[in-house]
C-alpha positions in Angstrom: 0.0 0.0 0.0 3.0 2.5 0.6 4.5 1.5 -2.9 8.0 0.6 -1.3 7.6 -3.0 -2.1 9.1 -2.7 -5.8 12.3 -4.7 -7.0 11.8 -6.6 -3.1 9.4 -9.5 -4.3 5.9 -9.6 -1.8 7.5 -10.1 1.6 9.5 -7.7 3.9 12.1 -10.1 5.6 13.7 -7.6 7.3 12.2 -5.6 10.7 11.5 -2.1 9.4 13.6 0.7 10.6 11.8 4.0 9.9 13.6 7.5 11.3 11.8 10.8 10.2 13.0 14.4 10.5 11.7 16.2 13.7 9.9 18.8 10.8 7.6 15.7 9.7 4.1 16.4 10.1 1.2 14.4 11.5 -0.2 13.0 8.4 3.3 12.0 7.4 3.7 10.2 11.3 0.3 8.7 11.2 -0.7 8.9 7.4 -3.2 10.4 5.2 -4.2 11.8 2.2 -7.4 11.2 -0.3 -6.9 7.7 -0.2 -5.1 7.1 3.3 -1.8 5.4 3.2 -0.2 4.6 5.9 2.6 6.8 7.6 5.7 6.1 9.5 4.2 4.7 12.6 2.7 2.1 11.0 5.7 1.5 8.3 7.8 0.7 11.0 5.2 -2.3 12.2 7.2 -5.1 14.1 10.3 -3.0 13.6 11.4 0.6 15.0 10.6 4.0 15.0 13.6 6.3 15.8 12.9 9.8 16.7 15.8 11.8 17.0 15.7 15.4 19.1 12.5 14.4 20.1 11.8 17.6 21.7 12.1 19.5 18.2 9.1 17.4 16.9 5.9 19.9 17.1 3.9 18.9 20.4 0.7 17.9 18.1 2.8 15.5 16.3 4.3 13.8 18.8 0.6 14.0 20.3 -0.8 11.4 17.4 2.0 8.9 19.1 -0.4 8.3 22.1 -3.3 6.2 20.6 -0.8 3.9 18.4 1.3 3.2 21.3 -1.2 2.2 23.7 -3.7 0.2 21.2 -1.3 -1.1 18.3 -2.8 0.2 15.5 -3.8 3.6 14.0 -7.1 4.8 12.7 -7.7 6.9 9.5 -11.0 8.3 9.3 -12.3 10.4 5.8 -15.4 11.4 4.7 -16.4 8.3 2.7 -13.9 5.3 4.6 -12.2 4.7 7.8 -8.8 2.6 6.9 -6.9 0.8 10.1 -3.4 0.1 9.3 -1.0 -1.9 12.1 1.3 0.6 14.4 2.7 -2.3 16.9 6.3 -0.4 16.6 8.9 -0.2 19.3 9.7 3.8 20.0 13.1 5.0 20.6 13.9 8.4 20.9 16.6 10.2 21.6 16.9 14.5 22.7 19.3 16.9 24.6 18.8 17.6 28.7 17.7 21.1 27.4 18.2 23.7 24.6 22.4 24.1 25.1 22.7 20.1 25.6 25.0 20.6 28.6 22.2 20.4 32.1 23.1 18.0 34.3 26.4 17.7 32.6 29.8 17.6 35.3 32.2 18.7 32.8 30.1 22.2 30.7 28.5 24.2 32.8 24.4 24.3 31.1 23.6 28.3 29.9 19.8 27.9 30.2 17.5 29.4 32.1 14.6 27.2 34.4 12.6 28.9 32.3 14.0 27.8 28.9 14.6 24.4 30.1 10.6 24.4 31.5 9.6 25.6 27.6 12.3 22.5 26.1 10.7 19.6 28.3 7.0 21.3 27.4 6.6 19.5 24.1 6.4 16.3 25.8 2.8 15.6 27.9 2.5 13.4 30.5 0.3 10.9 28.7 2.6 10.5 26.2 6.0 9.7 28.4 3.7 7.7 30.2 3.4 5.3 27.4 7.6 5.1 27.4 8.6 2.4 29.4 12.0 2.8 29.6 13.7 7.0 30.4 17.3 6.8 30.3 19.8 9.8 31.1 22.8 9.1 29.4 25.6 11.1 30.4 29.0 12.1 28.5 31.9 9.6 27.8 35.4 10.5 29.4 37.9 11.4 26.9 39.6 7.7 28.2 36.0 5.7 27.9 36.0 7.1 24.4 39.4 5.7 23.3 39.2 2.4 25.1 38.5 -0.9 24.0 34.8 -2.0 24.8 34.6 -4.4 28.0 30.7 -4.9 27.4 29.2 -8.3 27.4 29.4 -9.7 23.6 26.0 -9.4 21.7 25.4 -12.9 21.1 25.4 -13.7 24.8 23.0 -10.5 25.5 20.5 -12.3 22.0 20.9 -15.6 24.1 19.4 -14.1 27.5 17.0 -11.7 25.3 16.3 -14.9 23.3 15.3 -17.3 26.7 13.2 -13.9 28.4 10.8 -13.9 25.2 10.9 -17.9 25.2 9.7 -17.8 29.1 6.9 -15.2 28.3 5.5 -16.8 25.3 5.0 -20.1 27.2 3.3 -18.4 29.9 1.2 -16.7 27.6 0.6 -20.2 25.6 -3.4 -19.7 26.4 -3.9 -16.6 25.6 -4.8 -15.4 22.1 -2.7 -12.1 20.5 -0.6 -12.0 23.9 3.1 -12.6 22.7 5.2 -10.5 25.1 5.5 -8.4 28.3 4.8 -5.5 26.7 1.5 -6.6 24.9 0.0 -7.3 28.4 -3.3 -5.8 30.1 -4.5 -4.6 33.7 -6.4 -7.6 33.9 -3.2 -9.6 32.9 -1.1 -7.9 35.6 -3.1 -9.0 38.5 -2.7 -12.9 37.3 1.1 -12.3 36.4 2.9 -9.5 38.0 2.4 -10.5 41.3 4.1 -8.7 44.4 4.9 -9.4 47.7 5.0 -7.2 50.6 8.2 -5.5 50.3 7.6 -5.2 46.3 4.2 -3.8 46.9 5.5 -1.0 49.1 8.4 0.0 47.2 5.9 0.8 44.2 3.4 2.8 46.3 6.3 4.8 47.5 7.6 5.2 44.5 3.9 6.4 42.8 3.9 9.0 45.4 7.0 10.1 45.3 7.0 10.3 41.9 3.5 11.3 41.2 3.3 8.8 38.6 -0.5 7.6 37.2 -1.8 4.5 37.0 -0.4 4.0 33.5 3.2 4.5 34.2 2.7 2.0 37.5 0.9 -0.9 35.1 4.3 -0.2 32.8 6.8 -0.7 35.7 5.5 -3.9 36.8 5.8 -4.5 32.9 9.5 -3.8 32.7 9.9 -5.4 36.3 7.8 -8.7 34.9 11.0 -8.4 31.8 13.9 -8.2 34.2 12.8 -11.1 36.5 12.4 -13.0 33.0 16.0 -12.0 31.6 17.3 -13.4 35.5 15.4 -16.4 34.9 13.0 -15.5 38.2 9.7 -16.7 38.0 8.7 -14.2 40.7 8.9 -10.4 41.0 10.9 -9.2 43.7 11.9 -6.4 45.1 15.2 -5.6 43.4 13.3 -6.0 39.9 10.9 -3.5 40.8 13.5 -1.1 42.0 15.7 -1.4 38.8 12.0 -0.7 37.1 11.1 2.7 38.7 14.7 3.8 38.2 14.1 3.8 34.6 10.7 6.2 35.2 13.1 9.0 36.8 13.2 11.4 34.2 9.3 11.4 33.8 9.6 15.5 33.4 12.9 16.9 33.8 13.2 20.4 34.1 
């Protein structure tokens, strides 16, 4: 339907990788036109949508993210037909701490103002870094971290763990119809799966009111906390997982 299948054969063998400029517009994002075609969110089906500077993106656009992300598809509506195309994408983005790029960094000292910084983070609602499970400040290498050789674990061994996570999931989902992954679970599902204990249970309510996080952002924790007890090999969720979860919801709205 988006006419990119030419000198490929019928089949897409590969997971899509879709990155559009932060000047895209919605009906580019979402798709459109007289006779909808689908747009990059649902392009990048099974695969990933990169969004780089993701605070340059206009806040409208990035507003059309919210429905895809929580449901899995997309809905084009027109005058005379309504056309659902697949959006079950995995979002990364990427953006500066605020408009100089250098807040919260130990080396440059940052040159904006609250105020600026307060206007940067603005573009993103809290519904919509709600729906981002994972929120990740990455701070600046050392000059000797950048010229070093790389002491990380080998990828095969981090596809072999990945690999034996997904495996554990799918066979505990082996009943249930459409439910393939963590991610793909429902409130009803977290009640029969994401059990916690005591100490678990209290972490996360300190946590929600610490943070001020909704009910949304608490179903994903115990989502992520569900993945890291899988990737240990754990078939409970304890304490430590959920921890490790909520430190990965810490830059909710940083100002």
């Amino acid at each position: 339907m988006a006419g990119l299948l030419k000198n490929r054969g019928t089949l897409v063998r590969d997971r899509p990788f879709r990155s559009p400029h932060h000047s895209a517009s919605g009906p580019s994002l979402v798709g459109g036109g007289g006779f909808p075609r689908p747009g990059e969110i649902s392009l990048s089906h099974r695969g990933v949508l990169f969004l780089d500077e993701l605070t340059e993106f206009k806040r409208d656009v990035l507003e059309f993210l919210r429905q895809p992300l929580e449901d899995g598809f997309v809905t084009i509506s027109r005058t005379r037909q309504s056309v659902t195309f697949p959006a079950q994408f995995t979002l990364v983005a990427s953006t500066n701490p605020c408009p100089c790029g250098y807040y919260g960094d130990t080396i440059q000292q940052c040159s904006c103002s609250p105020r600026q910084r307060e206007q940067y983070w603005a573009k993103l609602s809290g519904p919509l870094m709600d729906r981002i499970d994972l929120q990740v400040a990455v701070n600046r290498l050392k000059p000797e971290e950048i010229t070093q050789q790389p002491t990380g674990e080998h990828s095969a061994a981090v596809l072999e763990r990945v690999q034996q996570a997904r495996d554990r999931a799918a066979h505990r989902f082996r009943e249930e119809r459409n439910l393939l992954c963590n991610a793909q679970m429902q409130s009803r599902h977290l009640s029969q799966w994401c059990k916690l204990d005591d100490a678990s249970r209290s972490l996360l309510e300190a946590a929600i009111n610490k943070l001020g996080l909704s009910a949304r952002a608490s179903d994903r924790i115990l989502k992520v906390a569900r993945t890291i007890a899988d990737l240990a090999a754990e078939d409970d969720i304890k304490a430590h997982h959920v921890a490790e979860a909520i430190q990965y919801r810490t830059i909710d709205r940083m100002q």
